[in-house]
N, C-alpha and C positions, 0 to 999 in steps of 0.2 A: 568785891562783894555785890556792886549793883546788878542789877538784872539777872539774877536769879532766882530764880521763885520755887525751884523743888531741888535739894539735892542731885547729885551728878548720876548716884545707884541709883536713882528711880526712872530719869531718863535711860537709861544704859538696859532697865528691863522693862521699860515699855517699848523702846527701840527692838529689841531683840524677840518679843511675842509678839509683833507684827509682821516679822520676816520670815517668825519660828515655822513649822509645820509640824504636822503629827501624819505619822501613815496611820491607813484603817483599811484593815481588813474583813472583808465582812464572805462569814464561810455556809455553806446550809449545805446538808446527804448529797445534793446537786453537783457541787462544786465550789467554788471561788465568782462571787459575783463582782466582787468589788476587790482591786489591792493596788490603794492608790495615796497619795499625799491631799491632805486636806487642810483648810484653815480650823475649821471647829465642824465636831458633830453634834448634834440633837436626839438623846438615843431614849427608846422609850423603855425603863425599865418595869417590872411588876408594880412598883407602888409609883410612877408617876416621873416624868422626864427629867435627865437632867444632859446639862452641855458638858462640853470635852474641850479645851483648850489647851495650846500646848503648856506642858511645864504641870499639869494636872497633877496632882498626887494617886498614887496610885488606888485601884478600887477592881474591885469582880462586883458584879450586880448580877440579878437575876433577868432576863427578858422580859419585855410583856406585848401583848399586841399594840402596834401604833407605828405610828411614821419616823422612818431614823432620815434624818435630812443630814447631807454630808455636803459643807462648802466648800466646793474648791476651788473657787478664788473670790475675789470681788464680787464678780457679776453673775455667779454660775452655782448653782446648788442642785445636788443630786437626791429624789426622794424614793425610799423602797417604804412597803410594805412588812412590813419584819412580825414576827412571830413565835415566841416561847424561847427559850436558848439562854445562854450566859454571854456576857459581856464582861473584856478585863481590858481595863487600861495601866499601863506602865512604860517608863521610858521614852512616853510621846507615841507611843504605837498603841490602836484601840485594834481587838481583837474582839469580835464580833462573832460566836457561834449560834447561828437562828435556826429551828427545824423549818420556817419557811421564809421566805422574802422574795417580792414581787416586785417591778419595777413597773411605773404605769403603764408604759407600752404594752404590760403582759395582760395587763386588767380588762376586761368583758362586761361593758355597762349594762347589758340584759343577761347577762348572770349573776354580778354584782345582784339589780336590781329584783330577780328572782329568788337569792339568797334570804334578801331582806324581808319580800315576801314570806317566806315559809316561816322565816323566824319571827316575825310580827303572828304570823297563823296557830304557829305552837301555841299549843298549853300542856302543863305539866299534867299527869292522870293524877286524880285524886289517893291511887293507890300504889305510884310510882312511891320503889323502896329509899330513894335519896332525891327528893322533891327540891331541896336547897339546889343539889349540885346541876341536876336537871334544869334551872331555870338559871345556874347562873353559863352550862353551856347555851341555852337559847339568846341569852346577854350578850355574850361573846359574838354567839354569831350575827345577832343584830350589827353589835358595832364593828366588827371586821366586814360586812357589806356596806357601811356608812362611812367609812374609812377608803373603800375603794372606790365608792361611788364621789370622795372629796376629790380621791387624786385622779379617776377621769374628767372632773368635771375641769381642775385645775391644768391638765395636760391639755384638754381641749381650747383652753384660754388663745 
């Protein structure tokens, strides 16, 4: 009895989600950017991020623009640029379909920063027929040039 302090199943599956892994595939019109084993992802869905660890219950999500950070190991984590698509996890395998995804290396900090520009410059016309939707594209691409301009500033570290 002595020296126990949590039943034997709780050790047995915290033992086992530490060795676990999940593959993640991440696919875009492009091709296959990523099909690799990960410890945990960080996927940015339409309403706000959520993590992926193995043994996950399964789910489909919608994409949204942001940063999907893919660990794959200890010391090492991978960040894309991801954009619009669905996301399904089942089985420990995350399935990742993005209409775009960039890897810092690919990113252009006087394009980035020109992006940001124009879309600070916009304004919506007064007679523009969907003035909502119009400002919330200038939104978007506010913060997809804000987003690129994190992960060069972070690649450059």
């Amino acid at each position: 009895m002595g020296g126990r302090s949590q039943p034997l199943e709780t050790r047995e599956i915290r033992m086992s989600t530490t060795t676990a892994s999940l593959t993640c595939k991440l696919i875009t019109p492009d091709g296959i950017l990523a099909d690799k084993p990960v410890m945990y992802a960080s996927i940015p869905a339409h309403d706000g991020q959520f993590g992926v660890m193995p043994g996950r219950a399964p789910i489909v999500a919608k994409l949204g623009l942001g940063l999907l950070t893919l660990k794959t190991s200890e010391r090492h984590e991978e960040v894309y640029l991801v954009e619009d698509g669905f996301v399904q996890v089942s089985n420990n395998t995350i399935r990742i379909l993005a209409s775009s995804a960039k890897t810092p290396a690919e990113l252009n900090e006087q394009d980035a920063k020109a992006e940001l520009a124009e879309a600070e410059a916009r304004r919506v016309p007064k007679d523009h027929p969907d003035p909502v939707a119009e400002q919330e594209r200038i939104s978007r691409q506010m913060e997809r040039a804000k987003l690129q301009l994190r992960l060069i500033r972070e690649r450059n570290r």
